[in-house]
C-alpha positions, 0 to 999 in steps of 0.5 A: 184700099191697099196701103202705099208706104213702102217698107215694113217699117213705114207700115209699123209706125203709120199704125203707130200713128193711127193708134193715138187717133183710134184710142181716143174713138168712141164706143159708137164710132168704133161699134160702126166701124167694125158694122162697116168692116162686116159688111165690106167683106161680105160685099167683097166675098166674090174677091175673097173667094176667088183670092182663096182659090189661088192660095189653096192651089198654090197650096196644095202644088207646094205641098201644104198639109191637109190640115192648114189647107183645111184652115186656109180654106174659105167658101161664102159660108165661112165668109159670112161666118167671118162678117158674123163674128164681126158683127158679133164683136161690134156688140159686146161692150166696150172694154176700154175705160173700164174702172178696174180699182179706185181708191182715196189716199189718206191725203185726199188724192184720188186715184182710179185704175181704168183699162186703156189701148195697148196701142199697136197689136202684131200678130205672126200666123200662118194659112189662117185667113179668119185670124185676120180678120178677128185679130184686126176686129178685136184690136180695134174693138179695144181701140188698138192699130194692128199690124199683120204677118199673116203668111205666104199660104193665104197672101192673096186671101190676107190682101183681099181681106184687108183691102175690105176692112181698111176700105170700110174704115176709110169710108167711116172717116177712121184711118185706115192705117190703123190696118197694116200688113208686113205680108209682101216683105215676107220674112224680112217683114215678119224679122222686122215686126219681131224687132220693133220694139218702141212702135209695137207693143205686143206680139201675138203668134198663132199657128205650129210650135215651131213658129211660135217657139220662133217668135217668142225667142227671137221677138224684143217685142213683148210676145203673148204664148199661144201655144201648139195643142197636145190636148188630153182627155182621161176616161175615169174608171167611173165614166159612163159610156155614152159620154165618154164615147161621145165627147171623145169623138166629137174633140176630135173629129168635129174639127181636127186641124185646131188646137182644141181637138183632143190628141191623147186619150187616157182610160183608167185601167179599172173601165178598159173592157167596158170603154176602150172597144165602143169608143175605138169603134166609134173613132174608127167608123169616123175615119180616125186612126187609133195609135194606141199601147199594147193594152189597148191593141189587145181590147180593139181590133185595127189600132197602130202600135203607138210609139213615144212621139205619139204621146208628144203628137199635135197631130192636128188630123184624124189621128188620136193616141190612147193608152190605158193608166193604172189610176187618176195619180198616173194619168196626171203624171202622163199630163205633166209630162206630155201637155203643152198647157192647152185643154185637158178633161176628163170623164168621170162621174166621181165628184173627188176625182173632178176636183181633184182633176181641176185642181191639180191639172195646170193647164190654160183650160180644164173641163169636166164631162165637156168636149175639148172644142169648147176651149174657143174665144167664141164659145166662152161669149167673147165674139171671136179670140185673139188665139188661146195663150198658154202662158201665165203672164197678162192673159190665160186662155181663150183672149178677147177684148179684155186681154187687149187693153192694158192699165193706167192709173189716173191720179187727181189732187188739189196741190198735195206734195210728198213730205 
């Protein structure tokens, strides 16, 4: 079913409203519902598709990039991944109500910390149709109504998707308000959801800097960062090539248009011979363009003279960045400078240098001897994720369930009075 209010800001209070009812749902009606969502929209994936199909043409005759068009992009296996990371959420365990603290004052009074709802969820993204649907799922998971400004890239695919989902809710007897979309007020829809502070409780952006670095300056409402991914991974003078080689291809061919894949490699000058020519070979023969310092250019045939903004890049494409640094003190430096606070790893077979790397490296997500792509709510077992906040306040990292529940103390006394 589709919604029938008819502005934005109807919409935003009629999740409010179903927010108070979703809240107070059992485990089992809210693991039913999201089973029911999974199957509506593998029910309706002809739709879908077909739905995508006209965005993507749109897409491509207004010039969309390769690769949002590559996140735009569902067929009936992505579909059917996206029932499946449903489901996936169904069966994780309830987060609301956890017990996070208890204690018993010196008065006898009680008092118990337990994870509640926010309440209504926003979330401003762009040509991500799978975020609809695991930003919607999670927030319900959790108990929460969410209110959607997915884009006018993936309109059709998003209005395709909500009508399974708050179809599915209808038929479960759960108010399919608790699913709302802005996305037909267009900017004005995404201004308002920005300014709704009181009926809204938590924004979550998703998709380029720009929109992001838009959201969190011109939101009232309390915004989760999810921030762009200029992701580094440091070739030690230790590293062994099979794994430096390895993982660097994979972070960044294996999906290049997400925010985990790898955009910067930095090699210790101590093992440039030995990695730079196999590892700029084995990027090249992927079909990834190499832009790299004059020392790289001179080890490896084919590299793209790399120029400063290359260091600052979310290329988000078969494109990576490599310099070569003189030791582990000048590739941190070079982090420091250049991270958005995503993923970073490193390569190394030197136990110091791994810890001294974890340690110092002041980033949402930091491995050793690991591909960058793990850096994904799926991966850490969370079914699905919110996106991956690169802020420091609530949440950190890949966000699940958890990081959609907020506190509230409860506190039980038998007539005590403050002296």
């Amino acid at each position: 079913m589709t919604a029938t209010t008819t502005t934005a800001r109807d919409r935003m209070l009629s999740a409010q409203a179903a927010a108070r009812t979703v809240g107070l749902l059992s485990d089992e009606a809210k693991r039913s519902a999201l089973l029911a969502i999974a199957d509506a929209i593998e029910a309706a994936d002809g739709e879908i598709v077909a739905a995508n199909a006209e965005d993507l043409e749109r897409g491509r005759a207004t010039g969309l990039s390769d690769a949002l068009q590559d996140r735009l992009r569902l067929d009936a296996p992505r579909v059917a991944a996206l029932a499946d990371a449903v489901r996936d959420i169904a069966a994780l365990p309830d987060p609301v109500g956890r017990v996070l603290d208890e204690r018993t004052l010196t008065n006898g009074l009680t008092l118990t910390k337990v994870a509640v709802p926010f309440g209504v969820v926003g979330s401003i993204y762009e040509a991500r149709p799978n975020v609809t649907v695991d930003i919607a799922s999670l927030a319900l998971r959790a108990g929460n109504a969410v209110v959607l400004r997915g884009g006018s890239a993936a309109e059709s695919t998003n209005a395709a998707l909500i009508r399974a989902m708050r179809g599915a809710l209808e038929a479960q007897g759960i108010d399919p308000e608790a699913i709302q979309t802005v996305d037909e007020f267009g900017r004005d829809g995404a201004r308002e959801l920005m300014h709704a502070r009181g009926v809204v409780d938590v924004l979550v952006p998703r998709g380029s800097a720009q929109l992001i670095e838009t959201v969190v300056t011109e939101s009232s409402v309390p915004v989760i960062e999810t921030g762009a991914g200029v992701v580094h991974i440091v070739l030690d003078a230790s590293a062994s090539l099979d794994w430096a080689r390895d993982i660097v291809v994979n972070a960044k061919t294996q999906r290049p248009s997400v925010c985990n894949a790898a955009e910067t490699v930095l090699v210790h000058r101590d093992a440039a011979d030995r990695l730079i020519p196999p590892v700029v070979a084995a990027l090249q023969s992927s079909g990834v363009t190499v832009h790299g310092d004059p020392a790289v250019a001179a080890l490896a045939s084919g590299v793209v003279p790399a120029t400063d903004d290359d260091w600052a890049a979310e290329y988000l494409s078969l494109d990576i960045a490599i310099a070569v640094v003189d030791d582990l003190d000048e590739a941190l430096a070079h982090i420091r400078r250049y991270s958005t606070k995503h993923t970073e790893s490193i390569i190394t077979d030197d136990p110091v240098n791994a810890e001294r790397f974890l340690a110092e490296v002041d980033s949402a997500v930091v491995m050793v001897n690991a591909s960058t792509r793990f850096t994904d709510g799926g991966e850490f077992g969370f079914g699905a994720e919110v996106g991956i906040s690169t802020q420091k306040l609530h949440a950190r990292g890949p966000m699940g369930l958890a990081e959609l529940t907020s506190t509230k103390w409860l506190a039980r006394g038998a007539g005590q009075v403050r002296a």
